[in-house]
C-alpha positions, 0 to 999 in steps of 0.5 A, spaced: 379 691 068 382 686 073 378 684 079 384 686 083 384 694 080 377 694 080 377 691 088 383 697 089 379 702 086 372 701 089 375 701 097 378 708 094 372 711 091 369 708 098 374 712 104 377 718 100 371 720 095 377 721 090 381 716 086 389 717 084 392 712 080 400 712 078 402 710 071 406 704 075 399 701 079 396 700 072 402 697 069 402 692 073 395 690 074 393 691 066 394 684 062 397 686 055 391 688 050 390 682 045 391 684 039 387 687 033 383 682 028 385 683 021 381 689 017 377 686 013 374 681 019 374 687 023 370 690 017 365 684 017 363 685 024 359 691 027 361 695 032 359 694 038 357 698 044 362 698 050 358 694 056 357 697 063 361 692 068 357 691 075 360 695 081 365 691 085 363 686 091 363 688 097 368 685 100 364 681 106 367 681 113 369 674 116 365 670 120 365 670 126 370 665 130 364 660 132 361 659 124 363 652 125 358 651 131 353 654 128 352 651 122 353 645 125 347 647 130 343 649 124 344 643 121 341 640 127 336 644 126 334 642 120 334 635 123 330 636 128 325 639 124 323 634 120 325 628 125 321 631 130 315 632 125 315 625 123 314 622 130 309 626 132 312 631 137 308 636 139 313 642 138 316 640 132 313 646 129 317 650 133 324 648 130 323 652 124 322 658 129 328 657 133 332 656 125 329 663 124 330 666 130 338 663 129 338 668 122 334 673 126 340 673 130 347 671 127 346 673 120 348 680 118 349 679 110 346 675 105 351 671 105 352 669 111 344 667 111 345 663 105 350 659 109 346 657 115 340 655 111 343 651 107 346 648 113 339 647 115 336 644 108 342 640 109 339 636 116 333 636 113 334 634 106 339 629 109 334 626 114 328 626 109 332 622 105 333 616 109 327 616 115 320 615 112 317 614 119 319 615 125 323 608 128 327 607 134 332 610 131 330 616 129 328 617 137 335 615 138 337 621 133 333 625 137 336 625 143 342 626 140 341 632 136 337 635 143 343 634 147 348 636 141 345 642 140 345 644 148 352 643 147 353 647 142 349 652 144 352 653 151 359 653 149 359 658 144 354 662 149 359 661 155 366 661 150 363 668 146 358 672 150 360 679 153 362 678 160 
């Protein structure tokens, strides 16, 4: 069965308890059946049970309009956690719960967590890759991402928020 049918099928079943199909719906949706193998390999074979397909996806709700921000923030995040670490700052640890607070807060599906924690894995795995110790520039980066951040964190706050 198509995903497409089986999408259309699900929303059904979801708002009305029922499902009604004309026979114009399934024509156009169905791919035509392949045609059958020749009797004697059709005989070789063993007949095989037929399998239970998973229920449909739920198809997800957008993101909001400020995803973009805030994968960029959980990226700095990410950053700031290992960069702060690094050099030997004091509230690095609190970086990792400022990230779990963001997904506490913003993500409402699996889906939506998986992508503002990749984004936070970004930042660090980037940063680790390049920095070993801390070095002027990494400070540099610091101050940047701190500001950034804030940034980031006020416009979406202010653009956003419930007034």
């Amino acid at each position: 069965m198509p995903l497409l049918l089986r999408l259309i099928i699900y929303l059904a079943l979801a708002g009305s308890g029922s499902v009604l199909l004309s026979a114009s719906c399934t024509a156009q949706t169905q791919r035509p059946a392949p045609a059958k193998p020749a009797p004697d390999r059709a005989a070789a074979k063993p007949a095989t049970a037929k399998t239970e397909q998973p229920p449909p996806a739920v198809p997800e709700e957008a993101p909001p309009p400020y995803e973009p921000q805030l994968l960029r923030l959980s990226e700095i995040l990410g950053a700031l956690t290992y960069l702060r670490d690094i050099c030997g700052d004091a509230d690095a640890a609190s970086w990792r719960g400022r990230m779990q607070t963001l997904l506490d807060a913003e993500a409402k599906s699996a889906i939506r967590k998986e992508h503002l924690a990749g984004a936070f894995n970004r930042g660090f795995h980037g940063y680790e890759l390049s920095y070993r110790v801390c070095t002027p520039n990494a400070q540099l980066i610091i101050k940047r991402f701190l500001t950034e951040g804030e940034k980031i964190t006020h416009d979406v706050t202010n653009h956003y928020s419930a007034s």
